[in-house]
N, C-alpha and C positions, 0 to 999 in steps of 0.2 A: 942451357936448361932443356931442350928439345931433344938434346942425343940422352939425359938422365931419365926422360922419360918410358924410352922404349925401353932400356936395361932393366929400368925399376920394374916395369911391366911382365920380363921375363921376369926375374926373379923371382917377383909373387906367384905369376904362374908354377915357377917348378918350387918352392915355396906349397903352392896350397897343394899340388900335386906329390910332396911329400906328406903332407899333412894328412889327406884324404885317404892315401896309401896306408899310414897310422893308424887311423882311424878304424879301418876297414879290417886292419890284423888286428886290433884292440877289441872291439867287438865281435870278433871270429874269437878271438879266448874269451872272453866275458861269458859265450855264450854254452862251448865249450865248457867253461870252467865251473857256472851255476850249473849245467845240466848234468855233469857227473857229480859233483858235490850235494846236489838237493837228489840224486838217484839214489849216490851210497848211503848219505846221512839217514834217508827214508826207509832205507832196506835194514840196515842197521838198526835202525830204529825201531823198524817192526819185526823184525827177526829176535834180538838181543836185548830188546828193555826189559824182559819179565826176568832175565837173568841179572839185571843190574839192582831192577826197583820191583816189589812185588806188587803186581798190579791189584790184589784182593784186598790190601791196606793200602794202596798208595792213595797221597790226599793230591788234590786239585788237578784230575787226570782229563779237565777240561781243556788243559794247558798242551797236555800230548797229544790231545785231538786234535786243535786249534793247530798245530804244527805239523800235523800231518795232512790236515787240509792245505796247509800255507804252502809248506814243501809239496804238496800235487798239485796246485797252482801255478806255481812256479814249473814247473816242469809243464806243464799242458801249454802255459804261456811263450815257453821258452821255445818249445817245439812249435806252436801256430808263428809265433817271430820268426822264423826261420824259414817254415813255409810261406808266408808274406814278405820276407826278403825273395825268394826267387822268384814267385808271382810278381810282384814289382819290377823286379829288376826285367821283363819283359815289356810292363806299361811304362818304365823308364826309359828304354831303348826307343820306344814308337815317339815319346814325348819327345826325346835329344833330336829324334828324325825331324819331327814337327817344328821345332825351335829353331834346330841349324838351317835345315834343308829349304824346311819351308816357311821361314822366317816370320812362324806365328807366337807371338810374344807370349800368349797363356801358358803356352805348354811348358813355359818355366815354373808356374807354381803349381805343375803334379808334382814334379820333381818335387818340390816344399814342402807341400803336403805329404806324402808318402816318407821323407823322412821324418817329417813330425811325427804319424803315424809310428814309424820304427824306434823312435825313441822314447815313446811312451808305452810303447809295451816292452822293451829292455827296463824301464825306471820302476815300473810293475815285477818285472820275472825278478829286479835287484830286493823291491822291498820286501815281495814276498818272502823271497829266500830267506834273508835276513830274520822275518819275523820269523820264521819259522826255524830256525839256527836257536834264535833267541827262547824262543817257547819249549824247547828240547831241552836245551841246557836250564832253564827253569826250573822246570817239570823233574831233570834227572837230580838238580842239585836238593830243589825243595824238599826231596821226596829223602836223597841220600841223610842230607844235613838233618833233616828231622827222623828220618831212622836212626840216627846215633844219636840225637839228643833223648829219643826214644828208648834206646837203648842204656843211654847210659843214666835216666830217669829209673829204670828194671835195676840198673844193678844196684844206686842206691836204695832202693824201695826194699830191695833184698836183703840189704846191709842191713840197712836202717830196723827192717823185720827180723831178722836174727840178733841185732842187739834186743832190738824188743822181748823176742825169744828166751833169751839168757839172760833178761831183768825178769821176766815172769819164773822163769825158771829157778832162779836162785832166790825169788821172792817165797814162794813154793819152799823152796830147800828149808827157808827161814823158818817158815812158819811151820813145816813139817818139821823142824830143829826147836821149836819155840812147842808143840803139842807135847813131843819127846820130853822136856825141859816140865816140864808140869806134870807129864803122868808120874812121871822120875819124883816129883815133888810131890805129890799127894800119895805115892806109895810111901813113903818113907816116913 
């Protein structure tokens, strides 16, 4: 049991040291990956939606505001996490000094605290994005889907007015047929 112990010990070790390795590239693309996607999504967004949706009719364009605050949130968040990763990563190093070196048991929880710290502003630049993903595509759909039901409300409205049109018209015809029909009858 005694020699299973040390093994199992390495292994964990290169085990978390996989894992933290993971981690560590996981979070380098997360962060990467929200801050061009909430960059281009935004630029796009305000460059190209008046070509998509007209903004002088478009309805509930409280939604593309809300998304464009979300999405520059997200990006202001994204960018201060990154600069509070390297800033840490210096009070990290002094704390590892403290801990190993000088075998002071607190400086284990800066460490704790500073990734708590890191991981709640990643869960922040996550939901922002997200709401802000989600309020774009709202905003572009609500606006798209109700210009065509909008649209296609005009063409019956138009139909429908042109039948109206050619029932009045031929009504007209009638009764201009029906005046003719009488004068024709009282001459004779």
């Amino acid at each position: 049991m005694s020699t299973e112990k040390p093994h199992n010990q390495e292994l964990y070790e290169t085990t978390r040291e996989e894992l933290l390795a993971a981690q560590r590239k996981n979070a380098e693309k997360f962060d990467e990956s929200v801050l061009t996607l909430a960059v281009a999504l935004l630029g796009v967004s305000l460059a190209f939606i008046k070509d998509i949706v007209s903004l002088d009719s478009a309805r509930a364009t409280w939604t593309l505001i809300a998304s464009w605050v979300s999405l520059s949130l997200s990006i202001v968040l994204c960018v201060s996490g990154m600069l509070y990763g390297i800033r840490i990563s210096k009070i990290l190093l002094e704390a590892a000094k403290r801990y190993y070196i000088d075998d002071e048991e607190d400086a284990w929880e800066i460490s704790r605290s500073c990734s708590k710290k890191l991981d709640r502003i990643n869960s922040w630049v996550g939901l922002l994005f997200l709401v802000g993903v989600l309020l774009t595509v709202f905003f572009v759909s609500f606006n798209t889907w109700s210009g065509f039901n909008d649209n296609e409300q005009q063409r019956l409205h138009n139909e429908n007015s042109g039948d109206k049109r050619l029932s009045e018209e031929k009504a007209v015809e009638k009764e201009a047929s029906d005046v003719k029909w009488t004068i024709q009858e009282e001459s004779e």
